[in-house]
LUMTIRO-643360 format. One record per residue (C-alpha): x, y, z; residue number from 1. Coordinates in steps of 0.1 Angstrom, whole numbers, plus 5000, padded with zeros to 4 digits. Example, Ala and Ser with C-alpha at 12.3 -4.5 7.8 and 13.67 -1.06 7.14 Angstrom:
<rs>
(r (5123, 4955, 5078), 1)
(r (5137, 4989, 5071), 2)
</rs>
This chain:
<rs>
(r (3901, 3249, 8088), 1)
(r (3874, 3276, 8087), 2)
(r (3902, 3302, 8073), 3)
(r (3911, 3279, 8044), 4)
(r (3873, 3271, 8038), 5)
(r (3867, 3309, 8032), 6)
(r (3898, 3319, 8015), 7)
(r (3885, 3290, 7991), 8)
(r (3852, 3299, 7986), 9)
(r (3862, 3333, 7979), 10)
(r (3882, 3323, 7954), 11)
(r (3855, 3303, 7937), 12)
(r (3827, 3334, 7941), 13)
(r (3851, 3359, 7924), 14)
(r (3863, 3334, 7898), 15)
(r (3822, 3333, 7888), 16)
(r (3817, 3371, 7890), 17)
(r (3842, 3380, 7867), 18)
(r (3821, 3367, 7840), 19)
(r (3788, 3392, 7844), 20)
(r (3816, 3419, 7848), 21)
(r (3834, 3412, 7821), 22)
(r (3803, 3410, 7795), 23)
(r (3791, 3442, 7812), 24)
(r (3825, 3461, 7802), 25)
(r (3822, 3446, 7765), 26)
(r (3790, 3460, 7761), 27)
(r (3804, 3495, 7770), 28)
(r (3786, 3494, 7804), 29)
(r (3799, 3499, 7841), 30)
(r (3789, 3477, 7871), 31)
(r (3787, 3509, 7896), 32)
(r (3756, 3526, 7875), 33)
(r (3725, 3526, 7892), 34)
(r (3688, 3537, 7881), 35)
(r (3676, 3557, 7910), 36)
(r (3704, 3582, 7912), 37)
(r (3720, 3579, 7879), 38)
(r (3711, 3598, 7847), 39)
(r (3680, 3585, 7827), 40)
(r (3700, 3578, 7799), 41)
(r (3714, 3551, 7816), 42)
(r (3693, 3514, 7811), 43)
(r (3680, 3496, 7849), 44)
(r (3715, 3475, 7862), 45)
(r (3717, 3438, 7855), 46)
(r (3713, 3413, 7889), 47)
(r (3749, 3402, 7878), 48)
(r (3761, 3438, 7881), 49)
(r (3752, 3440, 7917), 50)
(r (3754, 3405, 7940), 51)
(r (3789, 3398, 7931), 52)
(r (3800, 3432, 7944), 53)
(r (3778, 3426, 7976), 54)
(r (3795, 3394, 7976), 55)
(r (3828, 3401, 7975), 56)
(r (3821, 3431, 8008), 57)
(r (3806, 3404, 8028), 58)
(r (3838, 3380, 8022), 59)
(r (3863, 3405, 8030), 60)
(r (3841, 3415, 8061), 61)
(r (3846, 3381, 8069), 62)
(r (3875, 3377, 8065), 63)
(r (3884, 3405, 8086), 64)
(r (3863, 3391, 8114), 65)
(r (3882, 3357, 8109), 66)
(r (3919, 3378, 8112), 67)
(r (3903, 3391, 8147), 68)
(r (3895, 3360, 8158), 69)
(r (3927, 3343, 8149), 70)
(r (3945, 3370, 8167), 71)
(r (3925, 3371, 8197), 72)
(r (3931, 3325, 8199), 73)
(r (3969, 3334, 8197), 74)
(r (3967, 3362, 8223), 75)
(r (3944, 3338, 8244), 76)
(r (3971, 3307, 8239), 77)
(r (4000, 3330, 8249), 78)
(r (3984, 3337, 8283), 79)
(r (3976, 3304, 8287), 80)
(r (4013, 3296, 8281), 81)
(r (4023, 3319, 8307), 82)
(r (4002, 3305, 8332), 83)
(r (4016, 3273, 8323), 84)
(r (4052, 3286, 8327), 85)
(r (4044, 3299, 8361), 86)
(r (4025, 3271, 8374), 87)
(r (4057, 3252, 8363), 88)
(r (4079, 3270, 8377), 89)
(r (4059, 3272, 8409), 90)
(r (4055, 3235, 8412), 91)
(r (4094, 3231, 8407), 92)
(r (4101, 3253, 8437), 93)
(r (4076, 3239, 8459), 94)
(r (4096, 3206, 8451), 95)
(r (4133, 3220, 8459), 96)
(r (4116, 3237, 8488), 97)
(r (4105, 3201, 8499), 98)
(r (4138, 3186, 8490), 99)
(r (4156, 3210, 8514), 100)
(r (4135, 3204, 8541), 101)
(r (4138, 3168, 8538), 102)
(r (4178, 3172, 8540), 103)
(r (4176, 3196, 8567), 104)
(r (4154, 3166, 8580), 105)
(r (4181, 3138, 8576), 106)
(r (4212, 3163, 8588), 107)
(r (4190, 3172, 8619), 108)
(r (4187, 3130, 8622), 109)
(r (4224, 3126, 8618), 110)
(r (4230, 3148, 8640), 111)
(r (4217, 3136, 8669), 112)
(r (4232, 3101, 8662), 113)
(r (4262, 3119, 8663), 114)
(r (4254, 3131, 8698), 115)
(r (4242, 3104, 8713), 116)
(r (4276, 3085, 8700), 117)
(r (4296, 3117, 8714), 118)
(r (4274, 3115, 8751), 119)
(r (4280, 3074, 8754), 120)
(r (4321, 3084, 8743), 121)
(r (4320, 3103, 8771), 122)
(r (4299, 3083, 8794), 123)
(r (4329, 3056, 8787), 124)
(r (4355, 3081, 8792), 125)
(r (4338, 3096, 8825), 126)
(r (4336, 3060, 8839), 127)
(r (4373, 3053, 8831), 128)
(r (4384, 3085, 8848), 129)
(r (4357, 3076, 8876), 130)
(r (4378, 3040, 8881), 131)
(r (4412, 3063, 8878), 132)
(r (4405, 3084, 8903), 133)
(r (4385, 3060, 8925), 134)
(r (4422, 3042, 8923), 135)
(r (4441, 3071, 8933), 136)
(r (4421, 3072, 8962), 137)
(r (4426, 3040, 8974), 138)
(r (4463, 3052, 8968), 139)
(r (4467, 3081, 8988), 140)
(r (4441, 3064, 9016), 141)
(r (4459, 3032, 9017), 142)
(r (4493, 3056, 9027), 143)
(r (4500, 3051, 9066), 144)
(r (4533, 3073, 9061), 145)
(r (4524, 3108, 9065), 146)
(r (4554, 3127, 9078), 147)
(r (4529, 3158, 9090), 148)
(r (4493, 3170, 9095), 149)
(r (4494, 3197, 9074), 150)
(r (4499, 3175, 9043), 151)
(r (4472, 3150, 9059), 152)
(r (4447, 3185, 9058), 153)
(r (4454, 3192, 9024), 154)
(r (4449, 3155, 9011), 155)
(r (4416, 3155, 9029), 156)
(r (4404, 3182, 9014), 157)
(r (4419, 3174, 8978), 158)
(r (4397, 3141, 8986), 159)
(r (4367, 3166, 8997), 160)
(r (4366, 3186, 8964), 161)
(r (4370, 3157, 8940), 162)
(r (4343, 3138, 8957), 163)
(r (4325, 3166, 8956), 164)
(r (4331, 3169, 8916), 165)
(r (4327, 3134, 8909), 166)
(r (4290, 3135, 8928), 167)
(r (4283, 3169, 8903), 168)
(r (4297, 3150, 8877), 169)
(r (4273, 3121, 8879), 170)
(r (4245, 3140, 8886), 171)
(r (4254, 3162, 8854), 172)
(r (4256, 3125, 8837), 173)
(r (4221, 3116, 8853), 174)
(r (4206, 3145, 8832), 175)
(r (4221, 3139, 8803), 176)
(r (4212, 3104, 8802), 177)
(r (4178, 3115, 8808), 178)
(r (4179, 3141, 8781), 179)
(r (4189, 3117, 8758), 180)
(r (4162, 3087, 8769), 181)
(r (4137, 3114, 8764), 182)
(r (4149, 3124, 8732), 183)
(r (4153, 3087, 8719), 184)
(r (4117, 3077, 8728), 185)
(r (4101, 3112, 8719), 186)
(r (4109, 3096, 8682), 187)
(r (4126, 3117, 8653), 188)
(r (4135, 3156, 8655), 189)
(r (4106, 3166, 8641), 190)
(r (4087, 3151, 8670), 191)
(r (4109, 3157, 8701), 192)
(r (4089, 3164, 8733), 193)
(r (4119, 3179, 8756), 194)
(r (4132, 3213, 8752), 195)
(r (4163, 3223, 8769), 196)
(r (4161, 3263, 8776), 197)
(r (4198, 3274, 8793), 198)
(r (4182, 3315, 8800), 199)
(r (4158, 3316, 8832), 200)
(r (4132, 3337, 8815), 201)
(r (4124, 3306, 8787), 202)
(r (4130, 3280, 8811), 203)
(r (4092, 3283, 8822), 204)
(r (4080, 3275, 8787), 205)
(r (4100, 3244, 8785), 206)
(r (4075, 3218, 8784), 207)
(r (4047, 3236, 8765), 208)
(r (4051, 3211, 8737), 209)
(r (4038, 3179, 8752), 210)
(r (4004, 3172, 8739), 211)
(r (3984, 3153, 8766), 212)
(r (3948, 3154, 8750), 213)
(r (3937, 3122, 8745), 214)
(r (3918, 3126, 8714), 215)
(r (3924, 3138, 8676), 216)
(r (3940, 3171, 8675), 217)
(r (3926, 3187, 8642), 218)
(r (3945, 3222, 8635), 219)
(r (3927, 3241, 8604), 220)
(r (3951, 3264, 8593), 221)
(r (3988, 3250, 8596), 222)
(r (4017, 3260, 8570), 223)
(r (4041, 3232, 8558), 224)
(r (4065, 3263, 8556), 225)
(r (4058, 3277, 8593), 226)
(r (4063, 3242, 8605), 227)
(r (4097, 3231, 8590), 228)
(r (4108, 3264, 8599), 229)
(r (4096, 3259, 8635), 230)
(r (4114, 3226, 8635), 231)
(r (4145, 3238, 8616), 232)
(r (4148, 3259, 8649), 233)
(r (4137, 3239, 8671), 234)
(r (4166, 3216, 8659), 235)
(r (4189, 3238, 8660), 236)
(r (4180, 3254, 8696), 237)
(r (4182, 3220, 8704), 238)
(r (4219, 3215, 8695), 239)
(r (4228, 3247, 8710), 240)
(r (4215, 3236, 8744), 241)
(r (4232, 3200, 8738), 242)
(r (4266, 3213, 8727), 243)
(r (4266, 3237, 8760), 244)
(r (4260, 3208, 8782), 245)
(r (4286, 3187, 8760), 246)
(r (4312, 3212, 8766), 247)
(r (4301, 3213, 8804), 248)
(r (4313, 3184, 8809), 249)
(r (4343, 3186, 8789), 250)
(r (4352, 3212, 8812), 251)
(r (4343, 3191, 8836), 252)
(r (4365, 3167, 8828), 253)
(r (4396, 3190, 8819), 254)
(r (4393, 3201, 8856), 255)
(r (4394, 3167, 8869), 256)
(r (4421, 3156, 8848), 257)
(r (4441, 3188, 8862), 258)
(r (4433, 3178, 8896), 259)
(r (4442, 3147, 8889), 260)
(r (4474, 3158, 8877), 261)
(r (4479, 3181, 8908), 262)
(r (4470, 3148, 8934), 263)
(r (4498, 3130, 8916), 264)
(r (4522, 3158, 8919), 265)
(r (4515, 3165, 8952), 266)
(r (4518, 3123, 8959), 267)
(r (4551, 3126, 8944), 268)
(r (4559, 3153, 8968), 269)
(r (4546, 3134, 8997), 270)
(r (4568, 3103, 8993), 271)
(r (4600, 3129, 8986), 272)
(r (4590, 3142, 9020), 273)
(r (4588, 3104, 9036), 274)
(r (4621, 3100, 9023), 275)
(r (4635, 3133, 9033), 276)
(r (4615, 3124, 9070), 277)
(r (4635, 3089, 9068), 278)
(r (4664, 3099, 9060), 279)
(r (4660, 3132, 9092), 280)
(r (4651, 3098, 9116), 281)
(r (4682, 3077, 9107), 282)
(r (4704, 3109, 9103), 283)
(r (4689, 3117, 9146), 284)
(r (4697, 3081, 9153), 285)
(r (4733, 3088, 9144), 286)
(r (4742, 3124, 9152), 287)
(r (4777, 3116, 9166), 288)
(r (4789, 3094, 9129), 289)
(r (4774, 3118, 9107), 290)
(r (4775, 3160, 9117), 291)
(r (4776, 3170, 9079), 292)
(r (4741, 3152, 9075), 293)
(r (4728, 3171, 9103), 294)
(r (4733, 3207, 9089), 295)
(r (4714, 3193, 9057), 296)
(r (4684, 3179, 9081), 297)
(r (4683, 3218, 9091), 298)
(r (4682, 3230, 9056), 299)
(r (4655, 3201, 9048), 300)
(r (4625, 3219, 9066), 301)
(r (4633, 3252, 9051), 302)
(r (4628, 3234, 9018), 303)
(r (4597, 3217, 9030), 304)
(r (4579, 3245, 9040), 305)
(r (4585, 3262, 9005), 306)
(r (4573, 3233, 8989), 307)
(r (4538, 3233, 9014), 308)
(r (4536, 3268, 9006), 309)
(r (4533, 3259, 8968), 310)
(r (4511, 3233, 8974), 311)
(r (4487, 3258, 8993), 312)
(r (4489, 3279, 8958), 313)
(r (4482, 3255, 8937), 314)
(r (4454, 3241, 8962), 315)
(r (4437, 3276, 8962), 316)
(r (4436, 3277, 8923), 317)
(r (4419, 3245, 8917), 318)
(r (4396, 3254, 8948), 319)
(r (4385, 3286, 8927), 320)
(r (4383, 3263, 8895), 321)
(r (4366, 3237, 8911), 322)
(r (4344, 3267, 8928), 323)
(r (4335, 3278, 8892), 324)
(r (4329, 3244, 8884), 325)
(r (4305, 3238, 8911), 326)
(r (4284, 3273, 8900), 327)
(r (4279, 3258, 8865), 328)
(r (4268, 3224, 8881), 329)
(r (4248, 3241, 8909), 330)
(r (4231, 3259, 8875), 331)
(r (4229, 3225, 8862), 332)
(r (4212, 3213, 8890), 333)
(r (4184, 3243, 8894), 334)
(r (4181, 3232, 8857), 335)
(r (4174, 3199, 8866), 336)
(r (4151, 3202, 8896), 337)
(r (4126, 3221, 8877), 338)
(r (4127, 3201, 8846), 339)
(r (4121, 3172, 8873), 340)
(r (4091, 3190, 8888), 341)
(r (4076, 3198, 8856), 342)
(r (4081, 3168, 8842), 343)
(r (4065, 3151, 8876), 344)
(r (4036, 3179, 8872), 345)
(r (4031, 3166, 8836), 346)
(r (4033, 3130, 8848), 347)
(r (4004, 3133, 8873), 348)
(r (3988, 3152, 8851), 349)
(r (3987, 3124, 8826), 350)
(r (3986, 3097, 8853), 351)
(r (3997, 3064, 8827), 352)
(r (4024, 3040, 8822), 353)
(r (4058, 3046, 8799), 354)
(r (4040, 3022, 8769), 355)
(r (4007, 3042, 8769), 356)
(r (4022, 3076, 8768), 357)
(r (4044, 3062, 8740), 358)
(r (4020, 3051, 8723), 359)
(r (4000, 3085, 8731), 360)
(r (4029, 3103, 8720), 361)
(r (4033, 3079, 8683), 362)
(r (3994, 3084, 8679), 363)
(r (3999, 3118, 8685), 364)
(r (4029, 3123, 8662), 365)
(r (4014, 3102, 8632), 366)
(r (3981, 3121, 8633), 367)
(r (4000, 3159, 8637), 368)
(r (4016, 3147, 8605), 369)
(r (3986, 3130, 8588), 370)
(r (3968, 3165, 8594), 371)
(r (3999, 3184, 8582), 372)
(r (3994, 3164, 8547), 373)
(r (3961, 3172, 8549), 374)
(r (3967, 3210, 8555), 375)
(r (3989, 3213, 8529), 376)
(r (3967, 3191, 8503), 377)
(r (3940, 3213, 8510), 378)
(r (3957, 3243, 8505), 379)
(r (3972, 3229, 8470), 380)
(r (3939, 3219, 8465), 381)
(r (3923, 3256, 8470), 382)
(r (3951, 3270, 8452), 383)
(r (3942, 3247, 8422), 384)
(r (3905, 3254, 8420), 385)
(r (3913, 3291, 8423), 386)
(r (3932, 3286, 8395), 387)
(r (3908, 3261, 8375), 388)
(r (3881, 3288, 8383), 389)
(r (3894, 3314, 8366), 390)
(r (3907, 3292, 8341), 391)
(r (3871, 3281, 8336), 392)
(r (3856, 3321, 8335), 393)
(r (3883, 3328, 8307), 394)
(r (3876, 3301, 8288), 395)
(r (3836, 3307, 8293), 396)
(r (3841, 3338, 8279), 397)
(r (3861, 3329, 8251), 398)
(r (3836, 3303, 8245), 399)
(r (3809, 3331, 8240), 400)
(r (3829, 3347, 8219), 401)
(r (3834, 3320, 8198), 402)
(r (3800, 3310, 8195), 403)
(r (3791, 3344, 8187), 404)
(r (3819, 3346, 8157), 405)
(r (3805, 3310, 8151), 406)
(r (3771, 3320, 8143), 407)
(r (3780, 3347, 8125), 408)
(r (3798, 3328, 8104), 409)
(r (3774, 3302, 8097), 410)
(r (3749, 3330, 8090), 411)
(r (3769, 3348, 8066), 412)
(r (3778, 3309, 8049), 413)
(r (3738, 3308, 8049), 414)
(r (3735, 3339, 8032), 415)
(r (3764, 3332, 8006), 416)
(r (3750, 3298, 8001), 417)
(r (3715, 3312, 7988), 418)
(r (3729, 3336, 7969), 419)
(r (3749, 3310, 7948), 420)
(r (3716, 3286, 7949), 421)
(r (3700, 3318, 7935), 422)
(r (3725, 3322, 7909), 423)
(r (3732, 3285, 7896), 424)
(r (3696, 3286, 7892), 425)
(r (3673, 3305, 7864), 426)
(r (3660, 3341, 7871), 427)
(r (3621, 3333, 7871), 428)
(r (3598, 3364, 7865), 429)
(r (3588, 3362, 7906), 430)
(r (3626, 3360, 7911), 431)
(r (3634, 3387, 7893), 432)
(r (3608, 3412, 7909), 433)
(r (3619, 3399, 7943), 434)
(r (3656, 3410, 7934), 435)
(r (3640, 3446, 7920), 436)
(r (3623, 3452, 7949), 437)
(r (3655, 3440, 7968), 438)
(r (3675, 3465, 7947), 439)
(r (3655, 3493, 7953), 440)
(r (3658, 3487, 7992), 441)
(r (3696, 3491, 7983), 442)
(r (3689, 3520, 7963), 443)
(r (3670, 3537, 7990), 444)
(r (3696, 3527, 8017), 445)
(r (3724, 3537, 7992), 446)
(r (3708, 3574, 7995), 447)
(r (3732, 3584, 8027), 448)
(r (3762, 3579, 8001), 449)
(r (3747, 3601, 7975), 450)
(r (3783, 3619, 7977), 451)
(r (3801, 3591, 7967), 452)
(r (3775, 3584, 7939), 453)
(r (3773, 3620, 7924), 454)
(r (3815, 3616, 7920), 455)
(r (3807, 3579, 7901), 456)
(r (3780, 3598, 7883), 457)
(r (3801, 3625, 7873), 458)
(r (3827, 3597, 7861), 459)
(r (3797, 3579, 7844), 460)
(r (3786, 3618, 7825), 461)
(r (3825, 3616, 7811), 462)
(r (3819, 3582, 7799), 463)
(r (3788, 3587, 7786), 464)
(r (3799, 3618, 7763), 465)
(r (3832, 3596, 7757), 466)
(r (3809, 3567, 7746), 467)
(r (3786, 3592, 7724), 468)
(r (3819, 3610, 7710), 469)
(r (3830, 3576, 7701), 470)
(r (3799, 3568, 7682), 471)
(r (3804, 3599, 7663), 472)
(r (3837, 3589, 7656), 473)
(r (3823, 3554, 7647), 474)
(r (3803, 3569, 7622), 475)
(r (3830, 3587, 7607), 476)
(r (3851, 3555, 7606), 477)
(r (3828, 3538, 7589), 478)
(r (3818, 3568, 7564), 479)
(r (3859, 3568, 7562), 480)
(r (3859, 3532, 7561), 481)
(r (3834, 3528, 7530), 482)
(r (3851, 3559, 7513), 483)
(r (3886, 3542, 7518), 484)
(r (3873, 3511, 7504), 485)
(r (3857, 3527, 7472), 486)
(r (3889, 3550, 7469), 487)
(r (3908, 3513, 7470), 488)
(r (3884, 3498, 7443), 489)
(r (3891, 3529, 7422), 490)
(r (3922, 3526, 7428), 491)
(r (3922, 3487, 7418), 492)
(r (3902, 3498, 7387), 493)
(r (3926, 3522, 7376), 494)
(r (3952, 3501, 7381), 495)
(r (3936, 3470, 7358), 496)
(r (3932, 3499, 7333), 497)
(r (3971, 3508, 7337), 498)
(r (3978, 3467, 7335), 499)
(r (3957, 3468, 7305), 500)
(r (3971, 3498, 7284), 501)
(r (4005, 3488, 7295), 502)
(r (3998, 3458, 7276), 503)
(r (3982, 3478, 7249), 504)
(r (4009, 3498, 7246), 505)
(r (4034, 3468, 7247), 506)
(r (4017, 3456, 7216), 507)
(r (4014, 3484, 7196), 508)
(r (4048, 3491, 7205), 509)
(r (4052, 3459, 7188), 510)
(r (4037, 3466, 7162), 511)
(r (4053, 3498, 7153), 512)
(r (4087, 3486, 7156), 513)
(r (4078, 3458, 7135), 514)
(r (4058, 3483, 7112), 515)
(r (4092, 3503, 7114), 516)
(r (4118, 3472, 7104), 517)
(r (4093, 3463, 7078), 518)
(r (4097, 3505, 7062), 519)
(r (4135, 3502, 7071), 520)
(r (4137, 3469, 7051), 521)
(r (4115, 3484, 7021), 522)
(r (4136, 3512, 7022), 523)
(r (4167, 3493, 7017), 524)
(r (4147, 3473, 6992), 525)
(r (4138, 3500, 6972), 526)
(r (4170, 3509, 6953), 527)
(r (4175, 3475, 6947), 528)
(r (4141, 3473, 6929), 529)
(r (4148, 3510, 6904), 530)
(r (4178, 3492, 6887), 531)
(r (4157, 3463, 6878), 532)
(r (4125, 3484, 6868), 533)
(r (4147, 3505, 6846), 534)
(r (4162, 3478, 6830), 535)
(r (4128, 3460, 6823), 536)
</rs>
């Protein structure tokens, strides 16, 4: 608005001081003559001659001052746009940052659904095989027909080793049941209060993440980031140590389904030998009706010695495999026993029931995470003022700025405002000395261009013998001018006196040719007249 304002008004000031300048060039004068510096030929300058010219500097001065401040408003909105752009773009990936962590939130949930539905699977399947081979006991125990001792040994010991496994197995269960209850009422995953560490150097530091304090934990400097990171690993650590015991146990179990399958073999092989012994008792009972069936009763022990010495092979390899077995459990176990007496250590320390230290534990969770909103509010918050602050010094300072092009503005509208007031009005006597004295203040501060004004004077010299040349030359045109009009009325004279003897000599030619018909006709007349004259 302001721009258009000027551009219009300086329109309208040099629409009105082309009149002065032009009545000025009419009369043969120029609007840059002055009375101090000029020659003293030249007559004192007209008030018209000078305020338009002042005028018109101002209004391009401001104009120029408007152009700078229009440029400076876009420079000022570009940055403003950038900061906008950034602040965008930095809200957008605090967002998708927030989006990821809640997904990696929900996996880590599903997650652990999935485990606990893979730990009660294989609760179910370890209580099946428990009834199978609870059975198979009963089976081989339940046996009075064991042809030999040796066979009785290795049974009992068979027996030995897979109770033996199935007592590792439930403790291994026992732990991993109370894994899971721990993780199931420590809430979520962002909030679990048990930590599994397999390595001996980090299983010191297992329990350092139970908060026992009774009252409101206020931490002042917490990242959002640090945290889901913290979690994120946490998690993961956590599914690590989970998946090892999972495939613990599945080990655990493939063992015990291959000694399974070696108790059934070697049952098998135990009723072939009750046949082979009962078939050796009838074949002694009748020696004398059947000798062929005694050479086959020799061959029979050779084969069932083979056969034990097998069995001994086989029993040695699932000894070392159950031996390896029992190392991982017994590492288990150590496991175990000090997660038991840290978690008894913590639960004397806290001395309360199950449904206050939930409840300890919830109050706890809900006000961690209340103060991690906090945290993170406050720091967007901070971040925001920073922002606003030097938001607020740049606009301050554009402010003074444009106050200061304001009120220069408004002054020079001030000034140009008088000096059309002084204009539409009449020039009074006081008026006009004010504006003399005014003008010779101009004169005097004119003196440092005195260079420029001795070239305009020079320029004025030329005109000045131009303008006294062309009064010469006026002169002469009019001396011309008055002797070309006489020369015309001469000329106008002489030709009326041409006019008028051209009709004078029109007539008398007239009359001479009619003077000259009249002698011709005498002439022919004349003869005609002698005859009669001599005859009278």
């Amino acid at each position: 608005m302001v721009i258009f304002s000027v551009h219009d008004f300086f329109i309208g000031t040099a629409a009105m001081s082309h009149q002065p300048l032009s009545c000025l060039t009419e009369k043969g004068d120029s609007p840059t003559e002055t009375t101090g510096n000029g020659p003293p030929t030249l007559a004192h300058p007209n008030l018209d001659t000078f305020t338009p010219h002042e005028l018109l500097q101002q209004m391009r001065e401001l104009l120029i001052e408007n152009h700078q401040l229009k440029e400076a408003m876009k420079l000022n909105n570009q940055a403003m746009k950038g900061r906008f752009e950034e602040l965008s773009a930095w809200t957008e990936k605090q967002k998708e940052e927030r989006l990821f962590f809640e997904t990696q939130s929900k996996e880590a949930k599903e997650r652990l659904t999935a485990l606990s539905l893979e730990n009660e699977k294989l609760k179910q399947e370890l209580g099946k095989l428990k009834g199978k081979t609870e059975r198979s006991f009963e089976d081989l125990t339940g046996d009075p027909r064991v042809p030999k001792a040796e066979a009785e040994q290795e049974v009992e010991q068979l027996k030995t080793q897979v109770a033996r496994l199935q007592a590792e197995k439930a403790d291994l269960l026992g732990i991993v049941s109370e894994l899971q209850l721990k993780l199931n009422s420590g809430g979520p995953s962002e909030d679990s209060f048990v930590e599994i560490r397999m390595a001996e150097g980090e299983a010191d530091a297992a329990m350092k993440e139970i908060k026992t304090s009774p009252g409101p934990i206020r931490t002042d400097s917490i990242d959002t980031s640090k945290s889901a990171e913290g979690t994120r690993n946490y998690l993961e650590f956590e599914e690590l140590t989970v998946s090892q015991l999972l495939l613990c146990l599945r080990e655990g179990n493939q063992k015990v389904e291959r000694l399974e399958i070696a108790l059934k073999e070697a049952k098998e092989r135990i009723l072939d030998f009750e046949k082979k012994a009962k078939d050796r008792s009838e074949t002694e009972t009748q020696t004398e009706e059947h000798k062929e069936q005694e050479k086959e009763e020799e061959k029979s022990p050779e084969t069932v010695g083979s056969e034990v010495e097998m069995l001994n092979l086989q029993v040695t390899t699932l000894f070392k495999e159950l031996q390896e077995a029992h190392t991982k459990l017994s590492e288990a176990e150590l496991m175990k026993k000090r997660l038991q007496e840290k978690c008894q250590a913590l639960e004397r320390k806290n001395s309360a029931t199950p449904s206050e230290l939930n409840e300890k534990q919830e109050l706890l969770y809900n006000n961690k995470k209340l103060e991690l909103q906090v945290e993170s509010m406050r720091s967007e918050i901070k971040m925001e003022q920073a922002k606003t602050e030097e938001e607020k010094s740049k606009l301050t300072t554009l402010q003074l700025t444009h106050n200061r092009l304001l009120q220069e503005y408004n002054n020079a509208l001030k000034t140009i405002e008088e000096l059309k007031r002084r204009e539409s009005e009449k020039v009074d006597k006081v008026v006009l000395q004010e504006l003399n004295g005014k003008l010779e203040m101009a004169e005097k501060a004119l003196a440092s261009k005195q260079l420029q004004m001795d070239e305009m004077k020079q320029t004025i010299a030329k005109q000045e013998k131009d303008l006294e040349t062309m009064a010469v030359l006026r002169a002469q045109m009019e001396v011309y001018c008055s002797d070309f009009h006489a020369e015309r009325a001469a000329r106008e004279k002489i030709h009326e006196e041409k006019e008028q003897l051209a009709l004078q000599l029109a007539v008398l030619l007239k009359d001479d040719n009619a003077f000259e018909e009249g002698a011709r006709r005498s002439s022919e007349l004349s003869p005609l007249r002698s005859p009669h004259r001599a005859y009278g």
